[in-house]
Every structure is written in structure tokens, then in C-alpha cells.
C-alpha positions in Angstrom: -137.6 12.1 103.7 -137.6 8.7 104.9 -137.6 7.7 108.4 -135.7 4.7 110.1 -136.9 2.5 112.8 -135.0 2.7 115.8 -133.7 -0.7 115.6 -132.6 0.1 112.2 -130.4 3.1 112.7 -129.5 1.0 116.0 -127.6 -1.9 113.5 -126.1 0.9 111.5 -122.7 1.1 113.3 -122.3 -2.7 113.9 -122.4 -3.3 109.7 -120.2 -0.1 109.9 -117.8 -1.5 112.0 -118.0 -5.3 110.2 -117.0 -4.5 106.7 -114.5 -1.8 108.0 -112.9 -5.1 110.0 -113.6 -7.1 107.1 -116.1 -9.1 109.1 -118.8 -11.7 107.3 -122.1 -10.1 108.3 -124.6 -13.0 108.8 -128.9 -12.6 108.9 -128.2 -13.3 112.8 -124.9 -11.5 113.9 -121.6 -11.9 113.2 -118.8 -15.0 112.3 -115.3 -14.8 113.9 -112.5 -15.0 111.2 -109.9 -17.9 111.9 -107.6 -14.8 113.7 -110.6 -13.7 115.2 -111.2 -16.8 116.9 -107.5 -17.8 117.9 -107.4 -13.7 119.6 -110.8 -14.6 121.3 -109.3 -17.6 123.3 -106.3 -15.8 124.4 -109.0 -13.3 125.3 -110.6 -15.6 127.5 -107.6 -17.3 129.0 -106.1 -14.2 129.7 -109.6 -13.9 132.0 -109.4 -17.3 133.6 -106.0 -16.2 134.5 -106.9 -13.1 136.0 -110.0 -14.4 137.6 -107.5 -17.8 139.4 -104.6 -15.0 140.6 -108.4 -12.7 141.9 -109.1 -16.0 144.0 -105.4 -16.6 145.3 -105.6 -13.0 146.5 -108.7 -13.5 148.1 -107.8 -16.0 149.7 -104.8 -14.2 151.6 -107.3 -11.4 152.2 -109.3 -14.0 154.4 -105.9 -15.8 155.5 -107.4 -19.2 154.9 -104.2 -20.2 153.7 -100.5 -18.9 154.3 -97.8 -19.1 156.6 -97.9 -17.0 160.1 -94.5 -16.8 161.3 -93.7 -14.9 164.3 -90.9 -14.4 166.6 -89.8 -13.3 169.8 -86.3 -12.1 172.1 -86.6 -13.0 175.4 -85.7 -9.3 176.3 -88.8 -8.1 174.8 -91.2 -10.5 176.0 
């Protein structure tokens, strides 16, 4: 019986998963396809979206910004 090295067995489910997605395997990694690529940038705008609404919230959370509006009766003052 024939043993593996660790890094070996290690790369087995990533060329598993590549030619089950239909994915060029390359000596270094992997290539996006052309669909690949165009869901990988809706991926990461989808992030820069979520991390721009993170810092509006934030910045209510520290109310930096915002409108304070109070108001009064004279027979409760």
C-alpha cells in the first residue's frame, strides 16, 4: 500500500471539486471561467455594499451625524 503525503491527500478535494465545476486546474491554482468572474464581482460589490450601509450604521450608533429633534408643551415643562 502506498502512502500519500499530507499535502497530497490535502489537494485531493480541491481537483475533486474543479473538474466536478468544470474548473481549468492550473500547476498553481485555479482560473475563473468568464461566469466565474462576472459572479465574483457581483460577489465583491455585493460586500462593498454591505460594508458602506455597516459604516452608515455605525455612524448613527456614535450619532456623529443625524437629526435630534425634540419637543416640548409648556404644560409639561
Amino acid at each position: 500500500m502506498r502512502h500519500r503525503s499530507s499535502a497530497t491527500s490535502r489537494g485531493a478535494p480541491t481537483r475533486a471539486a474543479c473538474s466536478e465545476a468544470g474548473q481549468p486546474r492550473l500547476p498553481r491554482g485555479v482560473r475563473l471561467t468568464d461566469a466565474g468572474a462576472a459572479l465574483a464581482e457581483r460577489g465583491r460589490a455585493i460586500r462593498r455594499r454591505l460594508r458602506a450601509a455597516q459604516a452608515d450604521l455605525d455612524v448613527f450608533a456614535r450619532l456623529d451625524r443625524g437629526t435630534l429633534r425634540l419637543g416640548s408643551f409648556p404644560t409639561t415643562s
